[in-house]
Structure formats: structure tokens, C-alpha cells
Backbone and ligand atoms as CSV (ligand in chain L), in Angstrom:
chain,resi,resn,atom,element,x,y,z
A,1,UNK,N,N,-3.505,9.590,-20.884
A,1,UNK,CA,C,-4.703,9.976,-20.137
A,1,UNK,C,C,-4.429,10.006,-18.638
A,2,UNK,N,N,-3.823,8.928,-18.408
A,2,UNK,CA,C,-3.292,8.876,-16.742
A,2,UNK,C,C,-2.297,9.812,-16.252
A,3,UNK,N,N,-1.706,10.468,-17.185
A,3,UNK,CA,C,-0.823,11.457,-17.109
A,3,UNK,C,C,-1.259,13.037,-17.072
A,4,UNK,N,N,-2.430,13.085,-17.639
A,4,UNK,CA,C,-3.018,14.301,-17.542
A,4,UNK,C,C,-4.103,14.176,-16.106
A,5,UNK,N,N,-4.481,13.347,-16.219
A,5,UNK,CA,C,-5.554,13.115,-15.033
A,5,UNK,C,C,-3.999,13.685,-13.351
A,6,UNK,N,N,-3.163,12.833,-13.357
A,6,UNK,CA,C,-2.077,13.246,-12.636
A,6,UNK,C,C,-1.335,14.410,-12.545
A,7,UNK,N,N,-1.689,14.989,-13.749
A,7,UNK,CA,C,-1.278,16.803,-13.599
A,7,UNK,C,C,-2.261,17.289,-13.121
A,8,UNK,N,N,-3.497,17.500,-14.133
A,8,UNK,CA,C,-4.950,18.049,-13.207
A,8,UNK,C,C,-4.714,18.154,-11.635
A,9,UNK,N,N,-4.800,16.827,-10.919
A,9,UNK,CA,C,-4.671,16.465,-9.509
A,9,UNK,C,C,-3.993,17.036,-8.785
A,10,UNK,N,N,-2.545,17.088,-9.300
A,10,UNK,CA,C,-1.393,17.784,-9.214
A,10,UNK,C,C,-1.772,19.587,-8.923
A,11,UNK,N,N,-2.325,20.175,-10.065
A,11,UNK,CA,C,-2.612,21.298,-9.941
A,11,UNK,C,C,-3.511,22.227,-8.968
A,12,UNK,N,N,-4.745,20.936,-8.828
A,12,UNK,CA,C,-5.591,21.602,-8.075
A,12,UNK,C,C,-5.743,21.001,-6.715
A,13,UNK,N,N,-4.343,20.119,-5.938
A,13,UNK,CA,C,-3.652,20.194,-4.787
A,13,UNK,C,C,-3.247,21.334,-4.265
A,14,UNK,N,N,-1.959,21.711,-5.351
A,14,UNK,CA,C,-1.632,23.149,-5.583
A,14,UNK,C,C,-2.580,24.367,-4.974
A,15,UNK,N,N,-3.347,24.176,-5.966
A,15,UNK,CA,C,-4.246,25.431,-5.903
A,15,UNK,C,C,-5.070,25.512,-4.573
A,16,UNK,N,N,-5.609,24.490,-3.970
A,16,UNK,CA,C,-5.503,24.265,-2.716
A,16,UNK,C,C,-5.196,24.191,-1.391
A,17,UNK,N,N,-3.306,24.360,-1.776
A,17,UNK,CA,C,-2.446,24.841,-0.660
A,17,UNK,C,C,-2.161,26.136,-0.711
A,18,UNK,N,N,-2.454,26.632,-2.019
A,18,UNK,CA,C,-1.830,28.292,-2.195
A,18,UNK,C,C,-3.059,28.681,-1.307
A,19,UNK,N,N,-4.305,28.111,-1.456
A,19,UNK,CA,C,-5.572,28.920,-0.897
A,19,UNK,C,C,-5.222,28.795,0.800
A,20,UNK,N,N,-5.019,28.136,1.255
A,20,UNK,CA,C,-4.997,27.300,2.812
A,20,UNK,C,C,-3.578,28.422,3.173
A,21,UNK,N,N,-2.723,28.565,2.643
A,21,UNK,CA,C,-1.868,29.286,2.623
A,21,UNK,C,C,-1.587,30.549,2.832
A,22,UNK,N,N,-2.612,31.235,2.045
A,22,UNK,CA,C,-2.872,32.471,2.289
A,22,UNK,C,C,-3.702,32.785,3.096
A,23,UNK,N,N,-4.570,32.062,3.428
A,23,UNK,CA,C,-5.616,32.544,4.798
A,23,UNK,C,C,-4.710,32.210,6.070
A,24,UNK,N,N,-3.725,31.466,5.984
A,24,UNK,CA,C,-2.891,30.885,7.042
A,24,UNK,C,C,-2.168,32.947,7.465
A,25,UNK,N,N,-1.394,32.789,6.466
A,25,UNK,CA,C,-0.738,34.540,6.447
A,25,UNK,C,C,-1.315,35.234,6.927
A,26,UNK,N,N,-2.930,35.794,6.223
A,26,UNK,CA,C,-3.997,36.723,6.587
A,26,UNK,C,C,-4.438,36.668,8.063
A,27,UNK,N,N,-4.544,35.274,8.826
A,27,UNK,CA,C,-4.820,35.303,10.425
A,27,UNK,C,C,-4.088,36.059,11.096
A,28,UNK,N,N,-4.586,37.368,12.044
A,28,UNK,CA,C,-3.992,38.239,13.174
A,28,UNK,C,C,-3.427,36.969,14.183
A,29,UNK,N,N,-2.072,37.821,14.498
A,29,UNK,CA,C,-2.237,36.201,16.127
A,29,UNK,C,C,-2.931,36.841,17.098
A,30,UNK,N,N,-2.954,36.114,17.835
A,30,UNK,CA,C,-4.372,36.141,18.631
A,30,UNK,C,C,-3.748,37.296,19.669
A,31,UNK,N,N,-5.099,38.398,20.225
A,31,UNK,CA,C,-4.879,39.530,20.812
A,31,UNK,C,C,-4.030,38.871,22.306
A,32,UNK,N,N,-2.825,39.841,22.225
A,32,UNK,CA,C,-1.900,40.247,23.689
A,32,UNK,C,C,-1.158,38.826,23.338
A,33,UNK,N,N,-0.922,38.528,22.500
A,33,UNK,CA,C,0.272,36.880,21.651
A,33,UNK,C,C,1.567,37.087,23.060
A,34,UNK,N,N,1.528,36.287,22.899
A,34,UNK,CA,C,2.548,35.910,23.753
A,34,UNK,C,C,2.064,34.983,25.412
A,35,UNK,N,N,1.451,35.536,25.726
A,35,UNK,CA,C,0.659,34.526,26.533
A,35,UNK,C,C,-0.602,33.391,26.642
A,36,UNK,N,N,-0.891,32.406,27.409
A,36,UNK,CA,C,-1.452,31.584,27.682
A,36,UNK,C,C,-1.976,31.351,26.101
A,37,UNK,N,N,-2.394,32.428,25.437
A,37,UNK,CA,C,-3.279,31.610,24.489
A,37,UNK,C,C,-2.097,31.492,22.903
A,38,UNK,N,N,-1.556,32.903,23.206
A,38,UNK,CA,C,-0.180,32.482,22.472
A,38,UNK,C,C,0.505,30.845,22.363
A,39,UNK,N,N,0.782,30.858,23.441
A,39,UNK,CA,C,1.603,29.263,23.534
A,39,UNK,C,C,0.255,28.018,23.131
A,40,UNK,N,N,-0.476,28.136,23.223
A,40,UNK,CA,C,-1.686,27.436,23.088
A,40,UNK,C,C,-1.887,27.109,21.307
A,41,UNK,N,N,-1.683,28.687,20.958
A,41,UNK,CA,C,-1.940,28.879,19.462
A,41,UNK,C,C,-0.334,28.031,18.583
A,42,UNK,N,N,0.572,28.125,19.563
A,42,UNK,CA,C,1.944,27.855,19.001
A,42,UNK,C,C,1.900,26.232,19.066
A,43,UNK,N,N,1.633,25.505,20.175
A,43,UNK,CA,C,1.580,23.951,20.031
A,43,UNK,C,C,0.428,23.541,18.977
A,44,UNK,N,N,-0.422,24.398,18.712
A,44,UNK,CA,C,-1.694,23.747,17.576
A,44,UNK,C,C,-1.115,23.738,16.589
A,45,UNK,N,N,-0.262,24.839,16.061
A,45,UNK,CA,C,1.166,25.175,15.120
A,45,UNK,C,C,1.780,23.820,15.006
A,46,UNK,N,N,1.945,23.713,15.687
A,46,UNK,CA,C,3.041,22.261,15.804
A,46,UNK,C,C,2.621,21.337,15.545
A,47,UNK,N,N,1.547,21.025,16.209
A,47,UNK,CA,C,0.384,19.747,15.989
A,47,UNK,C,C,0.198,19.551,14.837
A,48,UNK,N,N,-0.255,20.866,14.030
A,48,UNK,CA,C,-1.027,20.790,12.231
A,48,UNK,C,C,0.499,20.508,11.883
A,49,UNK,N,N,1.524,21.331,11.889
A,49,UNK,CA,C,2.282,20.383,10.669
A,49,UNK,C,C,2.926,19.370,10.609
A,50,UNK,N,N,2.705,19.019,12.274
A,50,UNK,CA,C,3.720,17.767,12.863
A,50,UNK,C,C,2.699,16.474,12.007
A,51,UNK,N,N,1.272,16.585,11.408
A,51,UNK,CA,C,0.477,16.012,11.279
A,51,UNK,C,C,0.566,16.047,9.622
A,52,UNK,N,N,0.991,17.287,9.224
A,52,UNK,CA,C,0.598,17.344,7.612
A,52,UNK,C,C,1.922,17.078,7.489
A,53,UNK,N,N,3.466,16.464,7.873
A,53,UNK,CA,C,4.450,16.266,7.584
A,53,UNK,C,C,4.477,14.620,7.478
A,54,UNK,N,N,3.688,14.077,8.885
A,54,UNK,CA,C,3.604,12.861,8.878
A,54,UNK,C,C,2.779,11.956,8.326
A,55,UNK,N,N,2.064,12.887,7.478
A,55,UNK,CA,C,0.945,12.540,6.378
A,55,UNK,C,C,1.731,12.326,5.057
A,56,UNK,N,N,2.282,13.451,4.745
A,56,UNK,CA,C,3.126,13.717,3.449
A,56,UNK,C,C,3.980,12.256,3.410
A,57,UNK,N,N,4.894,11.823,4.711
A,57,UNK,CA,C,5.651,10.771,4.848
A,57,UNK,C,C,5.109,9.632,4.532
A,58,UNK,N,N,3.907,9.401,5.327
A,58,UNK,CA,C,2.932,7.888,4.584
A,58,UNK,C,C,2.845,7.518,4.163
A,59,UNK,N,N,2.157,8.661,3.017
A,59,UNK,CA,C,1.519,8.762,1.615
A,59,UNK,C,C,2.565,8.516,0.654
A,60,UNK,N,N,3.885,8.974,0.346
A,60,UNK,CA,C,5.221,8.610,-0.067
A,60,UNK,C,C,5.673,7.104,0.192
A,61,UNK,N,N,6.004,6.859,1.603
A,61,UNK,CA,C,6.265,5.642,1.953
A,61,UNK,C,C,5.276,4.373,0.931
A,62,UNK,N,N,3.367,4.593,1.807
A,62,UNK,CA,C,3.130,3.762,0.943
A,62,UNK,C,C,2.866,3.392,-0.224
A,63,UNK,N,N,3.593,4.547,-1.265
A,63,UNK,CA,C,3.337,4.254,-2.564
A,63,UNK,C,C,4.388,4.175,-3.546
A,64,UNK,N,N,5.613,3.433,-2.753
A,64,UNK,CA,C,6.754,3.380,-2.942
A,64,UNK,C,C,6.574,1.414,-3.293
A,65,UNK,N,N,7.584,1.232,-4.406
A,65,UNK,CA,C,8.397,1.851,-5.207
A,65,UNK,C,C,7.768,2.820,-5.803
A,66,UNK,N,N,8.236,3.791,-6.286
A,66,UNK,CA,C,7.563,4.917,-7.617
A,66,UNK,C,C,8.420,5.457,-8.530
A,67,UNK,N,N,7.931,5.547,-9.907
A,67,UNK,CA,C,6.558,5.321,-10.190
A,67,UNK,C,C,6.061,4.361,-10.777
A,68,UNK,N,N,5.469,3.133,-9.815
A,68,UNK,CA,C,4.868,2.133,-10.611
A,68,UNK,C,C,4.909,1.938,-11.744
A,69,UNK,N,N,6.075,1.434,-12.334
A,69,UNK,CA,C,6.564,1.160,-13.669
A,69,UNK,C,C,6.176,-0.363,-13.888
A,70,UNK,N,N,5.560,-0.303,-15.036
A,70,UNK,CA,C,4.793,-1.889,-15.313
A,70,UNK,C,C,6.905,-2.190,-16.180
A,71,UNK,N,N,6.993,-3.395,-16.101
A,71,UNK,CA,C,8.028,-3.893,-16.560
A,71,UNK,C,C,7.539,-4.132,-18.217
A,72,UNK,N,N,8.170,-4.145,-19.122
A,72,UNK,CA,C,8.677,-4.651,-20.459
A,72,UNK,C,C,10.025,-5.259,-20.646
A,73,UNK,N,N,9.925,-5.898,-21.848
A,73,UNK,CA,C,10.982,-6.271,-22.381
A,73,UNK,C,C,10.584,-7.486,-22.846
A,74,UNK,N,N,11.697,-8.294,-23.176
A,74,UNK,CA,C,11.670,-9.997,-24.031
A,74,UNK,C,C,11.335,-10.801,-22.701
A,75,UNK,N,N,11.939,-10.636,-21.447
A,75,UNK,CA,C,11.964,-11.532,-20.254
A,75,UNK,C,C,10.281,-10.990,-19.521
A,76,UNK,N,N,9.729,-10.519,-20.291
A,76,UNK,CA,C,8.635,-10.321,-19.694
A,76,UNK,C,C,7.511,-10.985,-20.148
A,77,UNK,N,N,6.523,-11.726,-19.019
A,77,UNK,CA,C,5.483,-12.503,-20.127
A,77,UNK,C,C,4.187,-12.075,-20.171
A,78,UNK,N,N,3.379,-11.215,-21.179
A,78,UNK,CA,C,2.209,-10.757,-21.420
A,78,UNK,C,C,0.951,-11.747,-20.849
A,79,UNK,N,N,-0.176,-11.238,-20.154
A,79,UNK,CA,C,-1.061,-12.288,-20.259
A,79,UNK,C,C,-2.441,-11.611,-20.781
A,80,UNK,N,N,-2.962,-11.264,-21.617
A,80,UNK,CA,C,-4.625,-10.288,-22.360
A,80,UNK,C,C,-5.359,-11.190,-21.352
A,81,UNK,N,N,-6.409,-10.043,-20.673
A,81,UNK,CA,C,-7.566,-10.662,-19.928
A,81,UNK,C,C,-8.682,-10.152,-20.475
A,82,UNK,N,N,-9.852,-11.011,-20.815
A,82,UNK,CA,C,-10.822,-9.539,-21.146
A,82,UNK,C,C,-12.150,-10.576,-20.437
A,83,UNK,N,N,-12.709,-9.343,-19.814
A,83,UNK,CA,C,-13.773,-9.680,-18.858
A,83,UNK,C,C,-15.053,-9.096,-19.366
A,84,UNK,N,N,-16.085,-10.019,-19.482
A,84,UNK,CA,C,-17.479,-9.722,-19.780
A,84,UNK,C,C,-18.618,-10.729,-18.824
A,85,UNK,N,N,-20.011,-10.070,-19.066
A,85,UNK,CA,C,-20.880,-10.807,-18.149
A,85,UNK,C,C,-21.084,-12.566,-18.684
A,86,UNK,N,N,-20.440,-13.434,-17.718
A,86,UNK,CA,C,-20.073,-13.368,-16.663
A,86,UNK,C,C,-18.625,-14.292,-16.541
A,87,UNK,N,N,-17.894,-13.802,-17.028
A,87,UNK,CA,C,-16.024,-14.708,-17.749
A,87,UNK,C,C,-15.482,-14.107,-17.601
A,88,UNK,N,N,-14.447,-14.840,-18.021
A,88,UNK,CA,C,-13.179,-14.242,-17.735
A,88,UNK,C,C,-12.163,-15.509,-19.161
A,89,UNK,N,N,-11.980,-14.425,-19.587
A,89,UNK,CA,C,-10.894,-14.913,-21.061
A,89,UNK,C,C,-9.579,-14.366,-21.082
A,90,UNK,N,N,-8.385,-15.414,-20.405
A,90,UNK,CA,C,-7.105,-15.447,-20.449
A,90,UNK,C,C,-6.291,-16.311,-21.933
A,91,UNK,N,N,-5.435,-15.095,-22.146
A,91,UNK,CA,C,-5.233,-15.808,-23.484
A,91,UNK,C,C,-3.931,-16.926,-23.048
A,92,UNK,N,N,-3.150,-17.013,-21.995
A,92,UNK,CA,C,-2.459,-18.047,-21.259
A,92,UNK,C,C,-2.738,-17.850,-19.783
A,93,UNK,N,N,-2.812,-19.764,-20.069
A,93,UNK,CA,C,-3.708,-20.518,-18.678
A,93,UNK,C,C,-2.017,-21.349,-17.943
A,94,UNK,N,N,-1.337,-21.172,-18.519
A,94,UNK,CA,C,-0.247,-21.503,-17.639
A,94,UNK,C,C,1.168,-20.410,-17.789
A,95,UNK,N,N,1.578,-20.247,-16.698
A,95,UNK,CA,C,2.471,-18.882,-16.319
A,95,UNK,C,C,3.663,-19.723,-15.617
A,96,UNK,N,N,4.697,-19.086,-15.728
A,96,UNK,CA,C,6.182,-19.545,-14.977
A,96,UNK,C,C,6.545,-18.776,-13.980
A,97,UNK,N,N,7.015,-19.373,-12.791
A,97,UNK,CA,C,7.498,-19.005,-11.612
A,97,UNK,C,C,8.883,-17.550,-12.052
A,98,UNK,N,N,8.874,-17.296,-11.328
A,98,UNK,CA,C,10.380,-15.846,-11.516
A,98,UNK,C,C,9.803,-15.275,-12.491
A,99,UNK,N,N,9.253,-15.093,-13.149
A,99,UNK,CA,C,9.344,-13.853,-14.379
A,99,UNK,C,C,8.268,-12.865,-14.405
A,100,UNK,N,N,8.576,-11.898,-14.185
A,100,UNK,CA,C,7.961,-11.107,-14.283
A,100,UNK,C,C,6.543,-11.292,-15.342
A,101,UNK,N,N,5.373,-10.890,-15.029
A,101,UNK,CA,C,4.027,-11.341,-15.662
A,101,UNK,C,C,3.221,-10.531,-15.582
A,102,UNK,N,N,2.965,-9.645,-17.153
A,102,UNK,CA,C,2.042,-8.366,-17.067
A,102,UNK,C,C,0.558,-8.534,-17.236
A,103,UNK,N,N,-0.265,-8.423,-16.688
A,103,UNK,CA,C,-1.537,-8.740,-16.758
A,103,UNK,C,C,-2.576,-7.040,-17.734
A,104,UNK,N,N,-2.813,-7.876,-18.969
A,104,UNK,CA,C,-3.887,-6.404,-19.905
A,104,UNK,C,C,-5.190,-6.728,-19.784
A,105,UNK,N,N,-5.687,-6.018,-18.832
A,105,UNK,CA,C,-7.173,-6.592,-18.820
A,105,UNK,C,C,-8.032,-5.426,-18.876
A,106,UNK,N,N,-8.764,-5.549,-19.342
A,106,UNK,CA,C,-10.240,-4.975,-20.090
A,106,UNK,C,C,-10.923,-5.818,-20.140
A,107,UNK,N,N,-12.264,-4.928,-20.614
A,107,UNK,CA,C,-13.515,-5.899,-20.208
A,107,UNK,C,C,-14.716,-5.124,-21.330
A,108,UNK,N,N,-15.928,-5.688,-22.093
A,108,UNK,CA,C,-16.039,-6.012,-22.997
A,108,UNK,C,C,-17.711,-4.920,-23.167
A,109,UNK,N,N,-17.913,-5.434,-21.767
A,109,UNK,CA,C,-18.878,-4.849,-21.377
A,109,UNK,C,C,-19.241,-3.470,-20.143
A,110,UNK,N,N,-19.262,-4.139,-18.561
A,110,UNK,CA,C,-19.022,-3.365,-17.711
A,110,UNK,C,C,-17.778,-3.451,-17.163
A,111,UNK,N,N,-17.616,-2.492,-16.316
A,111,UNK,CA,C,-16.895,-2.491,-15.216
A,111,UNK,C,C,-17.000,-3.918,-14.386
A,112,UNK,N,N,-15.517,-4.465,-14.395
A,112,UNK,CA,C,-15.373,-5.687,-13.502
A,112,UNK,C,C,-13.937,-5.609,-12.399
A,113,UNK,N,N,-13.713,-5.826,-11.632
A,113,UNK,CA,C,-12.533,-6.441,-10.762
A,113,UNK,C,C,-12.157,-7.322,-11.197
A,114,UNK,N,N,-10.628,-7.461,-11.958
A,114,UNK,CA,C,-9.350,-8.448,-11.855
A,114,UNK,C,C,-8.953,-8.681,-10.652
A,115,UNK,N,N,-9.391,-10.299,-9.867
A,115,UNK,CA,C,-8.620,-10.416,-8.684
A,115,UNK,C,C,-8.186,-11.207,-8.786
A,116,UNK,N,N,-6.733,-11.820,-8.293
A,116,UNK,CA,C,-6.119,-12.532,-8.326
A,116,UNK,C,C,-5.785,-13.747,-7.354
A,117,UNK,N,N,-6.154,-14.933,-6.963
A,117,UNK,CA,C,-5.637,-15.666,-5.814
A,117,UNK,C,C,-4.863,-16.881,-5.646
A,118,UNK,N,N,-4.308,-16.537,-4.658
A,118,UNK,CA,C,-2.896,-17.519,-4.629
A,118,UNK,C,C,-3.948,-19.280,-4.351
A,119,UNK,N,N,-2.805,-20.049,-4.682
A,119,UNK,CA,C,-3.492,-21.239,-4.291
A,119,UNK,C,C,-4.473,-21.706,-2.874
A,120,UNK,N,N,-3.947,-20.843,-1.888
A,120,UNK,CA,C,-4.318,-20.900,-0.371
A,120,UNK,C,C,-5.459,-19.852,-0.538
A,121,UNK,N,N,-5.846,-19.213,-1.443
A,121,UNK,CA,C,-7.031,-18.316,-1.050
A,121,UNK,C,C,-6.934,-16.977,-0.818
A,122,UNK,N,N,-5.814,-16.640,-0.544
A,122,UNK,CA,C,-5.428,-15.005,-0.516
A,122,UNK,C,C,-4.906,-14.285,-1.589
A,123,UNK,N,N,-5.994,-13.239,-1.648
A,123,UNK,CA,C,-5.297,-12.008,-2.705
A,123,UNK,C,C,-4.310,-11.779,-3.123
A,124,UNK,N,N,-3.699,-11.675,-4.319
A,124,UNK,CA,C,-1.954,-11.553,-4.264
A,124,UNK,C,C,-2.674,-9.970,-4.836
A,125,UNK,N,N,-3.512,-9.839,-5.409
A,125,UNK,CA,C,-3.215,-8.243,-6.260
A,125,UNK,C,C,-4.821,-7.853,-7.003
A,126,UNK,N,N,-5.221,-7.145,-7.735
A,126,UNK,CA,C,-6.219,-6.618,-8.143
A,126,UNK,C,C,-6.397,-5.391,-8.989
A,127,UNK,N,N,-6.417,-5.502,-10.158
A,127,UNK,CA,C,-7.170,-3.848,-10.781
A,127,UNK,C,C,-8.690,-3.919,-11.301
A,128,UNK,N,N,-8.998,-2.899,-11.908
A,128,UNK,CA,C,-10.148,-2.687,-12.688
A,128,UNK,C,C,-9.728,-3.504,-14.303
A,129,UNK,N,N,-11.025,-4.164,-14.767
A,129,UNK,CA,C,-11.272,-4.012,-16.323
A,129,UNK,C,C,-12.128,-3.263,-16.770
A,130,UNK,N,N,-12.562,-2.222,-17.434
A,130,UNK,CA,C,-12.908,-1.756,-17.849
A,130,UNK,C,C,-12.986,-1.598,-19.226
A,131,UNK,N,N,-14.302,-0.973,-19.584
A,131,UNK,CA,C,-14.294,-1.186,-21.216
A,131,UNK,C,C,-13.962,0.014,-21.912
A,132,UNK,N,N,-13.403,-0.261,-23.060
A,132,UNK,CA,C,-12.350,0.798,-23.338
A,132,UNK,C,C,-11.216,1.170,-22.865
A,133,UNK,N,N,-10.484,0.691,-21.905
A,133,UNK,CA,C,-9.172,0.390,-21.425
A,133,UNK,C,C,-8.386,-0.510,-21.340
A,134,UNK,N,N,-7.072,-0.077,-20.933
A,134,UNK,CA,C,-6.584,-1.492,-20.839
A,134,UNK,C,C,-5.813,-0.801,-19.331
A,135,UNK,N,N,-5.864,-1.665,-18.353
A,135,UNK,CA,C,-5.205,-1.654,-17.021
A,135,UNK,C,C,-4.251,-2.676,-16.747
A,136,UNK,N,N,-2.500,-1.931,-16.776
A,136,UNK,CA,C,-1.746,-3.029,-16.784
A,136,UNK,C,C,-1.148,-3.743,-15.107
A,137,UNK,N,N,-1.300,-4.498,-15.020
A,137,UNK,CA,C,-0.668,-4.876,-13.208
A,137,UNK,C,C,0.355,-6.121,-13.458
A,138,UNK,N,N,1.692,-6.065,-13.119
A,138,UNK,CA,C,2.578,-6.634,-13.004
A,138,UNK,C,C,2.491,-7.822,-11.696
A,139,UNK,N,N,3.157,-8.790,-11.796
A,139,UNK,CA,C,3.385,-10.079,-10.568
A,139,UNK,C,C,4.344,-10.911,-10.771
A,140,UNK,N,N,5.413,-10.742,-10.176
A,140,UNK,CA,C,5.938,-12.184,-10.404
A,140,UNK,C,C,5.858,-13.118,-9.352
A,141,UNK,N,N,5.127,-14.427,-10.464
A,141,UNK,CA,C,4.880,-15.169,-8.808
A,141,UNK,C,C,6.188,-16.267,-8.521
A,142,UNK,N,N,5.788,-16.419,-7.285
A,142,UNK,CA,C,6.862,-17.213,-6.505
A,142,UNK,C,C,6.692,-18.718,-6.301
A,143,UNK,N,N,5.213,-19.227,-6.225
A,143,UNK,CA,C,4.630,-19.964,-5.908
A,143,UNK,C,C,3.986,-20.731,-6.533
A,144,UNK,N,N,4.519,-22.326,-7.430
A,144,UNK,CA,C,3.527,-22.960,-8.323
A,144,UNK,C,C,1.905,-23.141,-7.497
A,145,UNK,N,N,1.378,-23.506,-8.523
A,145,UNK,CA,C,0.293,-24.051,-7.877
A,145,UNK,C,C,-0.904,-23.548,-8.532
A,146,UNK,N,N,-2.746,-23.852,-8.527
A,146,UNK,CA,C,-3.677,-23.688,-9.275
A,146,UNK,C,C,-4.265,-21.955,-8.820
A,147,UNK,N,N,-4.187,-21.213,-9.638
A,147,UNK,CA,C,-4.562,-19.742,-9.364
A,147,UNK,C,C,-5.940,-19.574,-9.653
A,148,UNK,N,N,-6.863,-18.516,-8.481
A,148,UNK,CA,C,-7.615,-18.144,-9.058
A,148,UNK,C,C,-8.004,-17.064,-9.273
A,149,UNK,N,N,-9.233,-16.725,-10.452
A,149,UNK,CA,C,-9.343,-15.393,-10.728
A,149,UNK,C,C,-10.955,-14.725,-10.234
A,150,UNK,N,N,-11.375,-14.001,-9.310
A,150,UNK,CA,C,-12.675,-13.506,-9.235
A,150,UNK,C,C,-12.244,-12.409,-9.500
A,151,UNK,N,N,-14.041,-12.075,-9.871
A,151,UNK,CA,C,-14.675,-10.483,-9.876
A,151,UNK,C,C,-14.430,-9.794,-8.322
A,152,UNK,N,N,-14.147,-8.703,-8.587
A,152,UNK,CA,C,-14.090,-8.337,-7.443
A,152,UNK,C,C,-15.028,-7.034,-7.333
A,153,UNK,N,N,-15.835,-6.579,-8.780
A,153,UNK,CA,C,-16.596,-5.405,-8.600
A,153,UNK,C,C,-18.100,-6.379,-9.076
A,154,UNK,N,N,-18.964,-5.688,-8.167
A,154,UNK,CA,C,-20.430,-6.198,-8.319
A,154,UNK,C,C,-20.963,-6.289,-10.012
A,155,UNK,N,N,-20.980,-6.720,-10.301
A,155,UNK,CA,C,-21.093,-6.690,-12.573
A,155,UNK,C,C,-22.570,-7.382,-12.803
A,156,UNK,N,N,-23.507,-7.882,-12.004
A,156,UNK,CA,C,-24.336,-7.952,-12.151
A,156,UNK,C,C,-25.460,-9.621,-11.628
A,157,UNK,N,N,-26.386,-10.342,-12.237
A,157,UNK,CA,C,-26.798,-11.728,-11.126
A,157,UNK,C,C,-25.827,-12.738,-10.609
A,158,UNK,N,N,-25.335,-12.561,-12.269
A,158,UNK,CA,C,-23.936,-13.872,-11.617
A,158,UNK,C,C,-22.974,-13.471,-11.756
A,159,UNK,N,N,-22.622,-12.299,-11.193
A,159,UNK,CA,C,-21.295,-11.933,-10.657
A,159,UNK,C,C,-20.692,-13.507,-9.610
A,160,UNK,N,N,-21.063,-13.633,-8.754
A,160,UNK,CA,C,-20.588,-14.446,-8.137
A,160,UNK,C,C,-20.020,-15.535,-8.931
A,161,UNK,N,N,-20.366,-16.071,-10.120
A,161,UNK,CA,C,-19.892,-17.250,-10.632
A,161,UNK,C,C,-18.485,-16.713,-11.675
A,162,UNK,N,N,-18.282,-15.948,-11.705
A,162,UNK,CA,C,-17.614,-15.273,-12.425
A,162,UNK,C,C,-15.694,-15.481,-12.277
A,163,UNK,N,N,-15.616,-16.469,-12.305
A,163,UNK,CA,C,-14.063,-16.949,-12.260
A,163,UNK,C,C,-13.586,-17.643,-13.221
A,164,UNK,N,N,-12.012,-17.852,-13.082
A,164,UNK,CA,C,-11.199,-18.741,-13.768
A,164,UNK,C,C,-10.251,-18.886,-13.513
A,165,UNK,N,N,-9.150,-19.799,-13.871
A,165,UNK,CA,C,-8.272,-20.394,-13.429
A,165,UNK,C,C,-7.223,-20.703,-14.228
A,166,UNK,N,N,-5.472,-20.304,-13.625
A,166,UNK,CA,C,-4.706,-20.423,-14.081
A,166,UNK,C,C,-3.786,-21.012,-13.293
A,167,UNK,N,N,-2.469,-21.932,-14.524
A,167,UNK,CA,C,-1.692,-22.838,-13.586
A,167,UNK,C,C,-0.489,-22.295,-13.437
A,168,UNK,N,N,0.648,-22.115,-12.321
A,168,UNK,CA,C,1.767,-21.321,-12.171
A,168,UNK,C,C,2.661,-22.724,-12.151
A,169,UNK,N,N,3.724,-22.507,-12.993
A,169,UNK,CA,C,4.798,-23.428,-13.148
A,169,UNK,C,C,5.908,-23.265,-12.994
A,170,UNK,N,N,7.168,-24.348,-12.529
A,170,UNK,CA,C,8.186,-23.838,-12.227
A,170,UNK,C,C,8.650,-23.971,-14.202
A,171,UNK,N,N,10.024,-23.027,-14.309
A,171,UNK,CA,C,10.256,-23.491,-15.709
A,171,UNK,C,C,11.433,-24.260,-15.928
A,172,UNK,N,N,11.883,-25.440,-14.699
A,172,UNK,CA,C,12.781,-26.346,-15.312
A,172,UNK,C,C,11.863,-27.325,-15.665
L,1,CU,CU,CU,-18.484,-9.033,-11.111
């Protein structure tokens, strides 16, 4: 599904630049080109793609590594999350330091936020649960210590109470 949704996108980018493209061609340059407004028209030239190049670069950069490959294998440790009003049900409450740790979370009812927090209170990471899906997000943590888990999408009165807690261990 994520793969077609990513062609779609793909296509009608496409179809988008072919359009932008051809009206680009179709523009006369501007009457008596070559002067004042010529050079004028030539640095705006420069500007737009010096801008849509350093856009293209960003957008690459920040979504690097790619393509977000969730890890598998035996050295990998599964954790099922499934989120409903107003919980959160981890089928393991204690996790090991270094290893890679795939998080399957869905949710039962609505739409909820998987968030994740380090012992100190800061975000390490976040997806959607959703019902009828499963959304996979990888972590390996670095850091023992008591984790916690909030909602991070509004789900309804007691959204706010809506956490739980997991323990990160070293594994000697
Ligand atoms: Cu919520």
C-alpha cells in the first residue's frame, strides 16, 4: 500500500513538472532581451533553480539514510504495541541496550501517537497507530533506564492519561 501510495506521488510530481515545464518553454523572453530587463529576467533564472536545486538537496539530505529499511532478522527484537482508548499494551516491558528494536503498533480503535521517551524526558522517536495497520519504527537504544510511552495524537477525554512504561536493560 505504501508502495503504491509512493508511485501515485511519484507520478503526479511528475506530471507537475512536465506542466511547469512546458509553460516555462512557451514564455516569449521578454521584448528587446538582452537588456536591463533581460539580465533581470536571467538572475530570477538563477534564483528559481539555485532554489529548486537547493531544495531537491535538503529534501534528500534529510531523509537520508534511504530507504528507511525497518531491520529484520534473529538479532532483531520485535515489540507488538496496540493502542486503544485510553492504553497502551506492550507485549515486552523490558528491552536490551544495542539491539536493534522494532516497534508494531496499531491501535484498536482510533487514531493514536506512539511516542517514545527517554528517561530524561525527551522524544527519542514517534509514529502513528492506527486501526487496521501496522506502523513499523525501529530504535536501538543506547541508554538503560525507565522509558516512557505517550499519546501523541489528541484520541479523546483522557488522552492525557494515556501512557506506559518500559524498562531498557543492559544484556550482561
Ligand atoms: Cu491520545
Amino acid at each position: 500500500m505504501q508502495e503504491i501510495v509512493l508511485v501515485l506521488s511519484l507520478a503526479a510530481i511528475a506530471a507537475v513538472a512536465v506542466a511547469f515545464l512546458a509553460v516555462l518553454r512557451r514564455l516569449e523572453p521578454a521584448a528587446g532581451g538582452g537588456g536591463p530587463t533581460g539580465s533581470v529576467d536571467a538572475l530570477r533564472g538563477r534564483i528559481l533553480w539555485g532554489a529548486v536545486i537547493a531544495g531537491a538537496a535538503i529534501a534528500v539530505a534529510t531523509l537520508l539514510p534511504w530507504p528507511h529499511a525497518v531491520p529484520a532478522g534473529p538479532g532483531v527484537v520485535p515489540v507488538h504495541v496496540r493502542a486503544s482508548m485510553w492504553a497502551w499494551e506492550l507485549d515486552r516491558v523490558e528491552l536490551p541496550i544495542g539491539v536493534p528494536v522494532v516497534f508494531h503498533a496499531t491501535s484498536t480503535d482510533v487514531n493514536h501517537g506512539f511516542g517514545v521517551f527517554d528517561p530524561g524526558g525527551r522524544l527519542l522517536f514517534q509514529t502513528q497507530a492506527m486501526p487496521g495497520w501496522v506502523n513499523k519504527v525501529a530504535w536501538t537504544f543506547t541508554e538503560p533506564g525507565r522509558y516512557r510511552v505517550l499519546c501523541l495524537e489528541y484520541c479523546g477525554l483522557a488522552h492525557h492519561g494515556m501512557m506506559a512504561e518500559f524498562e531498557v536493560r543492559g544484556t550482561s
